[in-house]
C-alpha positions as CSV (number, residue, x, y, z in Angstrom):
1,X,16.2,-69.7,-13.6
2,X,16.7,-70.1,-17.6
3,X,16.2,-66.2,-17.8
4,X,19.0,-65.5,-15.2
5,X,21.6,-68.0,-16.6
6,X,21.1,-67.6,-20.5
7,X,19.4,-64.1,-21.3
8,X,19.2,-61.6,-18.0
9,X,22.8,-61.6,-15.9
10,X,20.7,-58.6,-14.2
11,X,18.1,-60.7,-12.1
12,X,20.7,-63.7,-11.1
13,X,21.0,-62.1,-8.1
14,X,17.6,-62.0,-7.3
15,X,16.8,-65.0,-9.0
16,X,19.7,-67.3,-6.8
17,X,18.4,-65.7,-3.6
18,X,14.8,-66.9,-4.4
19,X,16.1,-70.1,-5.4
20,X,17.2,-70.7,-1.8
21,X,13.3,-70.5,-0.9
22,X,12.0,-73.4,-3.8
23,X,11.3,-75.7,-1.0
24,X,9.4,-73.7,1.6
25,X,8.0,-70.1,-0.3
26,X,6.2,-67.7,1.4
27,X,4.0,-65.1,0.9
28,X,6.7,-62.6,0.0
29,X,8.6,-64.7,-2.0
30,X,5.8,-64.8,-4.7
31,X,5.5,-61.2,-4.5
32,X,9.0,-61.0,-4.9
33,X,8.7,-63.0,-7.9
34,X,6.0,-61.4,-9.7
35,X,8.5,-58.1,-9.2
36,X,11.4,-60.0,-11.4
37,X,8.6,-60.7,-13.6
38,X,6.8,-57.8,-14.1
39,X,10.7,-56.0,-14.9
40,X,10.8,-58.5,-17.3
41,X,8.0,-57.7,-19.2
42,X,9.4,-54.3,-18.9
43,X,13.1,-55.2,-20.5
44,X,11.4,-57.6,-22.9
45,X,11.9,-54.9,-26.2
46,X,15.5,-54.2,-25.4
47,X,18.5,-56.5,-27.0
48,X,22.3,-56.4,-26.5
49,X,23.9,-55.0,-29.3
50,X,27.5,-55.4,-30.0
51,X,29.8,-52.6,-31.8
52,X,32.8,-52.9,-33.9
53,X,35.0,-50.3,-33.1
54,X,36.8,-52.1,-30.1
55,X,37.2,-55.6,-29.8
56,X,38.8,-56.3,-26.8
57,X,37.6,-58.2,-23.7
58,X,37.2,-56.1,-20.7
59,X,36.1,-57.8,-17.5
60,X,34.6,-56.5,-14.0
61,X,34.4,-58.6,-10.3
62,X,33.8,-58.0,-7.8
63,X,32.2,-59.9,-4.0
64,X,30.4,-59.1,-1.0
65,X,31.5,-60.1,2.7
66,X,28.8,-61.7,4.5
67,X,25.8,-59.6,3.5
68,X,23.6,-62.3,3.2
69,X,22.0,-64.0,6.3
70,X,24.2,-67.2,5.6
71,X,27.0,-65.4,6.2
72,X,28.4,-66.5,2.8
73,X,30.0,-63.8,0.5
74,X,28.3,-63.9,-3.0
75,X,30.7,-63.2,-5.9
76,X,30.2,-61.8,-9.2
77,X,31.9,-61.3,-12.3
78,X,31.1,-59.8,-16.3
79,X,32.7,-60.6,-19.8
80,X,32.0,-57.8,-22.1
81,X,33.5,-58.0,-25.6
82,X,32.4,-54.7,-27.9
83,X,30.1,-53.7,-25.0
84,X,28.3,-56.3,-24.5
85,X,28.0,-59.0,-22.2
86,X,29.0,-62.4,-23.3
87,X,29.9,-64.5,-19.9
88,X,29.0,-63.4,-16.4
89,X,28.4,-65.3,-13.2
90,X,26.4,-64.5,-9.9
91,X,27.0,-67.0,-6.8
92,X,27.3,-67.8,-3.3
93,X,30.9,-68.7,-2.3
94,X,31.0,-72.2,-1.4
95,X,34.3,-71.1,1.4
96,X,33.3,-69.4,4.4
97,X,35.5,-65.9,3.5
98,X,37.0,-64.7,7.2
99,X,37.6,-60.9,5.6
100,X,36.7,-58.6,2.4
101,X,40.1,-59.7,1.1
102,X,39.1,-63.1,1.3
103,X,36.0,-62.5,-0.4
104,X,37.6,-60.7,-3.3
105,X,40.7,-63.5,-3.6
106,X,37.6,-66.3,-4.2
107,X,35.8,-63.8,-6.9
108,X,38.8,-63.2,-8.5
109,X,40.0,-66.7,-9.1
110,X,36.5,-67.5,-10.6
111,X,37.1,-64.4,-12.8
112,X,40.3,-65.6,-13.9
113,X,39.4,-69.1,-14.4
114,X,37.0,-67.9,-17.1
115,X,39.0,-65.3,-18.3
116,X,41.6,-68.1,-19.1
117,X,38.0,-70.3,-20.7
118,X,37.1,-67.5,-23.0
119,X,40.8,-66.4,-24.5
């Protein structure tokens, strides 16, 4: 969990959906597991690296609609300032989204909220 939420936004994805499984694993959660691992030992040379020529904020959201088997939309959203990634977020909507639209009215509002943090 401290590699999703303070070094990989890549794996929170994976990371919150194994989460759900802490309680009760199986089998093919552990396998699962070892797979995050194992990509990052893989990742474990790379860094971020942050240029200079363009220092504005640009921002990307986006959500799901009910993908998951809890019928919950997850939502997503990434900072980046000179290219690299300095906020992001990956999470289950707490709402019950009826539609897409839905969906991407709850991301965005996160996304804003933080937007409106970080200036």
């Amino acid at each position: 969990m401290y590699a999703a939420t303070e070094m990989w936004p890549d794996i929170e994805f994976a990371v919150l959906a194994l989460a759900q499984f802490s309680q009760d694993p199986a089998r093919t959660h552990w396998e699962a597991t070892k797979c995050i691992i194992r990509y990052l030992k893989g990742m474990r040379d790379l860094e971020l690296t942050y240029g200079s020529s363009n220092t504005r904020i640009v921002r990307y959201t986006d959500a799901d609609h009910a993908s998951q088997y809890h019928r919950h939309s997850i939502s997503g959203y990434t900072f980046l300032v000179n290219g690299g990634t300095v906020s992001w977020s990956s999470k289950k909507q707490s709402v019950m989204a009826l539609s897409t639209t839905e969906a991407e009215y709850v991301a965005a509002t996160h996304t804003m909220k933080e937007a409106l943090w970080l200036q």
